[in-house]
N, C-alpha and C positions, 0 to 999 in steps of 0.2 A: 725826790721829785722837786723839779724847780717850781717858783712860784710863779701861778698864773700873770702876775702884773710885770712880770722880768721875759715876759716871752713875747714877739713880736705877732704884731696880727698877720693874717693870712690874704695873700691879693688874690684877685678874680682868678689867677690862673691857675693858684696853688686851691682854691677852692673847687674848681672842673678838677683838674688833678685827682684830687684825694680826696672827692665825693664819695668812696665806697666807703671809708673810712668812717666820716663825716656825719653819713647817715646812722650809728651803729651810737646808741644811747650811752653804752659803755664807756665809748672815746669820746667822739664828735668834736666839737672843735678846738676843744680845751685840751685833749688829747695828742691830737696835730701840732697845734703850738707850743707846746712842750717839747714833742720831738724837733720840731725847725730849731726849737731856742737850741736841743740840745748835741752832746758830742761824743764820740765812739773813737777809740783807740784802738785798731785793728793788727792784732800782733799777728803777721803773718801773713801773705796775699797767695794759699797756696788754695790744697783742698776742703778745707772751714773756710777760711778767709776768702775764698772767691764767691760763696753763694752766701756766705752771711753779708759781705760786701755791697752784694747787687741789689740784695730786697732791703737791704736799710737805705742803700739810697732811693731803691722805687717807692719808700715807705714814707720818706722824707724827712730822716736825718736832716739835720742843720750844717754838720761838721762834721768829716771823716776822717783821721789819719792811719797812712798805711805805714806800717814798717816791716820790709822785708827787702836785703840785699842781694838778689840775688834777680835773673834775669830769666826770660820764659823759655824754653826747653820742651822739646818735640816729646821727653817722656812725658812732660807736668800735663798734658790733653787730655789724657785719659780720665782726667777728674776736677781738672781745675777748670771751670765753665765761662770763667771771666776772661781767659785765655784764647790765643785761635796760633795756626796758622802766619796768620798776618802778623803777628807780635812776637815770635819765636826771635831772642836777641833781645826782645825789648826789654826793663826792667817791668819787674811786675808791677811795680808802684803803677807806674805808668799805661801797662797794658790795661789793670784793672779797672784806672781812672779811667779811661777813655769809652769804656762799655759803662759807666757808672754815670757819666756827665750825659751819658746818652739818653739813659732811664730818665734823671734830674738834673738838667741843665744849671739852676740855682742850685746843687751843692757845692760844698767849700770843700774841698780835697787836700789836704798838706800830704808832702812824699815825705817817708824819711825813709832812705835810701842806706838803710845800717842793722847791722846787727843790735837786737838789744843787749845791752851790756850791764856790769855795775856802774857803770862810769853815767850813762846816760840815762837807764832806767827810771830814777824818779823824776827829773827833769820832761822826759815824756810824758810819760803816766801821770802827771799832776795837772796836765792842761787838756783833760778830759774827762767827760762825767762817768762812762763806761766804758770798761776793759772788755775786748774779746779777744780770749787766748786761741790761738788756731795754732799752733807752732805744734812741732812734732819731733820734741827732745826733750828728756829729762830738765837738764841745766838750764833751762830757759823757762823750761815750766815753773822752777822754783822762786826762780827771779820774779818773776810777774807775781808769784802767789807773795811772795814776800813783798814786794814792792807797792803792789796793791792795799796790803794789811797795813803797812806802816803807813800811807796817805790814806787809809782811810776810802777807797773806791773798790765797786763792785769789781766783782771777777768773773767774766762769763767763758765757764771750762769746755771744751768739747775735748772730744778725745777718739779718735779711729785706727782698727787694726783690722785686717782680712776682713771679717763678716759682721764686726763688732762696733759699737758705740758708745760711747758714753756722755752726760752732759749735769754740770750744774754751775750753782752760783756759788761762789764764794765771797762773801761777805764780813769778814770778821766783825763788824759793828754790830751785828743782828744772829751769827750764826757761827761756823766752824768756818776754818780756811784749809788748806790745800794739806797742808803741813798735821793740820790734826788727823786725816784720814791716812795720809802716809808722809812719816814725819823726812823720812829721808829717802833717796832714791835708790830703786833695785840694782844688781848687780847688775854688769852690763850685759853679761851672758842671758840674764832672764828679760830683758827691755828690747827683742828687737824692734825698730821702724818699720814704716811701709816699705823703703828700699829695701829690705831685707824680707819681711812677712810676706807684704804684700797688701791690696788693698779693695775691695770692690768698688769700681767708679763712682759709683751710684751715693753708696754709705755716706763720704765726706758732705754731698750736696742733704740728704737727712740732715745729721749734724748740723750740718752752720746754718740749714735754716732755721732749726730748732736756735742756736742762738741767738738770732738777729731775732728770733721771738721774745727768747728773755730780756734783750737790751731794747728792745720796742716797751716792753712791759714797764721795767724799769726807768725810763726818758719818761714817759704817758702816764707811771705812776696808774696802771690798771692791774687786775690779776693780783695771782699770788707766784710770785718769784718761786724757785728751784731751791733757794738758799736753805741749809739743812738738807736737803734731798738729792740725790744721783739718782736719773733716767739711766736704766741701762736698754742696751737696744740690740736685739739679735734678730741680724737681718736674715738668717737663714731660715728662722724659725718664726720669722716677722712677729715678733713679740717686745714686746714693751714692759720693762719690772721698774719698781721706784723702791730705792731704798734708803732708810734713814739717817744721816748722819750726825751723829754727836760734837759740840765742841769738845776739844781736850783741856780741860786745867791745866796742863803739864805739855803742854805744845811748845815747841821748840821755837815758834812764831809768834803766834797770836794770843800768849799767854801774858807775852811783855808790852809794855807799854810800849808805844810806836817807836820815842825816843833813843828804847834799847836795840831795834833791831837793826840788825848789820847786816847788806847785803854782800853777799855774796854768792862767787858762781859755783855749783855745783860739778863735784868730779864723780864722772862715770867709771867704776873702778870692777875688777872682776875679781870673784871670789874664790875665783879657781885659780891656783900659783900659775904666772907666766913660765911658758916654758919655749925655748928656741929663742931665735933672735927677731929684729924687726927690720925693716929697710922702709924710709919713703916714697912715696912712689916719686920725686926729684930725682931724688938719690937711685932707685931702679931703672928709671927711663936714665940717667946718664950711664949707668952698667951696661945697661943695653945699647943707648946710643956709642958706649966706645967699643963694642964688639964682641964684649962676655957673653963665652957661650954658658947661658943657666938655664938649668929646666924650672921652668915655669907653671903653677899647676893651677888651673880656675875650678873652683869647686863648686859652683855658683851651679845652678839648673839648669838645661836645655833652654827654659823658653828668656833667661836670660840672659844665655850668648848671644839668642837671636840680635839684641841690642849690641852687637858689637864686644868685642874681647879684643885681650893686651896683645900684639903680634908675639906668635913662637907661643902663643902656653895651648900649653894641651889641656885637653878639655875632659874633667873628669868627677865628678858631682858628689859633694859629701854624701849623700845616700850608699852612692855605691862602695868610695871608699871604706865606711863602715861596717857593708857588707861582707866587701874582700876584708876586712881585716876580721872578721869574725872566722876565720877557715885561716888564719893564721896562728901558730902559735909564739909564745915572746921569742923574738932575735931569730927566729927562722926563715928562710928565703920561704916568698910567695909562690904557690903551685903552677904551673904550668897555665898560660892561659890567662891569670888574674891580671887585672886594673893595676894591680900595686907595680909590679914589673917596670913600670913609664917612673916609679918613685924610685930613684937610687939611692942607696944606704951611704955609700963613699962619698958622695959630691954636694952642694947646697941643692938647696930644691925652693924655689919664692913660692908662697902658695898662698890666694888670695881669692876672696869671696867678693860680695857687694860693699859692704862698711867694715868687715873686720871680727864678726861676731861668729861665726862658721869656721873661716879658715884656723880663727885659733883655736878653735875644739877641734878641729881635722887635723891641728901639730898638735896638742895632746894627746890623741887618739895614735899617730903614729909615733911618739917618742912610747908613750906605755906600749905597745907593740916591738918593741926593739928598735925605733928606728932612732940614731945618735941625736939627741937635742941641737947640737952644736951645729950641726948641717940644715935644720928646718928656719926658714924664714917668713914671716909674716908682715904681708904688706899692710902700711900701717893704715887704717881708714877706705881700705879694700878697691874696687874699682869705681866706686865711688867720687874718688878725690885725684885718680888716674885724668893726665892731662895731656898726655904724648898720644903716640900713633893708635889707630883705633884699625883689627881688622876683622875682617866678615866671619865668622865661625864658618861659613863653604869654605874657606880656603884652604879651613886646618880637621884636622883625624879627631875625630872624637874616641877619645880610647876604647875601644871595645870591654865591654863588663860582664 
């Protein structure tokens, strides 16, 4: 908590402003000026990062920094609230400022328009009093929780999948860090994303503003912080559990002195042996752009072909694959009638999901089935990272199942 004589006072307008605030014995005005003095490092301008974004600046942050590369996208609306419409192309940095300067014309906004990296990571994160993780990957998550330990700055975690929530502080001066609850990251097989899970719109806007609660708490120096504790949140069963965390002696992070720890980026690695081969989708889109006739297979859901599919793949959905292969026995032709029929055994077959995490269990599932390894290809980072022609799933046959 900063000290009162390092924080600036408040003029007439910032006092109308944040009279709700103001009036609350708790805060009042010692509370406010601490937040104006103070500053928030926003990892992430997505679905955390958009609604923790907007109420720290209505709240009256001093200094905001956003860092996310990346530009706004007709999917990101369904949950990112800082977004519209009108900014689709924009970078987020930018979109989000522009609804944030609207709330608090006197915030101070910096872009960093980049991935966080090892390269850059402390250099950011050391010219701000509080970290908000909103990012939504493994290796990124580690960087921050490491980055954070070794400078010595809070860590305010959210975390969203389908119906789920989760939130705390990380703190290593006072508490556990990231690393002591789970020292290292899951297989990749078991960590899907929202691109791939899925996400309820609504969830991410809980979350982040549960964070901008903690990082309000912690600027204001009110309350008692998260640190040691994880809110878990099930939004289906609208229920709220708190559970306790431990530091670990033996943490691979925050057990060392700052000096010793070494960032590094984390590899998402799978526990299941690769099987078949891989293509990028560069490398696919020019197979296709020179005329290679290849069967193409999207295993990805119904409702997300709706968003558009690779031209030429036929449309055919891990569930069902699984299915049909269950009425198969090893190396035998498919019955009459089955999904698998569109799979040939003699020829390549590219077969690709959302990020990557499906299609390669769907070529596992058909090499243990009999189908030759050497022939199944796996698009690397799914249709995700797909950057060529987009076409309508009405144009093409969904396999009959």
């Amino acid at each position: 908590m900063r000290d009162l004589n390092a924080c600036p006072e408040l003029n007439d307008a910032e006092i109308r402003r944040f009279g709700r605030h103001l009036i609350m014995p708790e805060f009042g005005i010692e509370g406010q000026r601490r937040l104006k003095a103070g500053s928030v490092l926003l990892i992430g301008a997505g679905g955390l990062g958009c609604p923790a974004a907007l109420y720290l600046a209505a709240a009256g942050v001093g200094r905001i920094g956003l860092v996310d590369p990346d530009k706004v996208e007709e999917t990101n609306l369904q949950r990112q609230v800082a977004h519209g419409y009108s900014t689709i192309g924009v970078s987020k940095t930018e979109s989000a400022a522009r609804r944030m300067l609207d709330l608090n014309p006197d915030l101070v906004i910096e872009h960093h328009n980049v991935f966080l990296s090892v390269e850059n990571a402390l250099e950011l994160i050391s010219r701000y009093d509080v970290v908000i993780d909103g990012t939504d990957n493994f290796p990124t998550r580690y960087l921050v929780n490491d980055a954070c330990t070794k400078l010595g700055k809070p860590n305010v975690f959210g975390g969203v999948l389908r119906f789920d929530g989760q939130l705390s502080v990380f703190d290593a001066r006072f508490g556990p860090c990231y690393r002591c609850l789970f020292p290292e990251p899951p297989p990749v097989e078991l960590a899907p994303n929202c691109a791939e899970a899925g996400v309820l719109g609504v969830l991410p806007g809980t979350i982040g503003a549960l964070q901008a609660t903690e990082a309000v708490k912690l600027l204001s120096g009110i309350g008692r912080p998260m640190i040691g504790r994880m809110l878990v949140y099930d939004g289906l069963d609208m229920s709220f559990d708190t559970i306790s965390i431990a530091k670990n002696p033996a943490c691979p992070c925050c057990s060392k002195p700052a000096s010793e720890i070494v960032l590094k980026t984390e590899q998402m690695v799978c526990s299941a042996p690769q099987v078949g081969n891989s293509v990028t989708a560069e490398a696919l889109q020019a197979r296709l752009d020179a005329g290679e006739d290849l069967v193409v297979i999207d295993v990805r859901n119904p409702a997300e072909w709706a968003g558009g599919v690779i031209p030429g793949a036929r449309l055919l959905s891990k569930p069902d694959i699984e299915a049909a292969l269950r009425e198969v026995t090893h190396g035998s032709a498919p019955p009459e009638g089955s999904p698998l029929a569109v799979i040939p055994r003699a020829e390549e077959v590219v077969i690709y999901c959302q990020g990557g995490v499906r299609s390669a269990a769907v070529i596992r599932a058909l090499a243990a089935a009999g189908y030759p390894a050497r022939n199944l290809t796996d698009l690397t980072g799914g249709f995700a990272v797909w950057r060529g022609p987009v076409a309508s799933p009405s144009v093409l046959a969904e396999v009959p199942g």
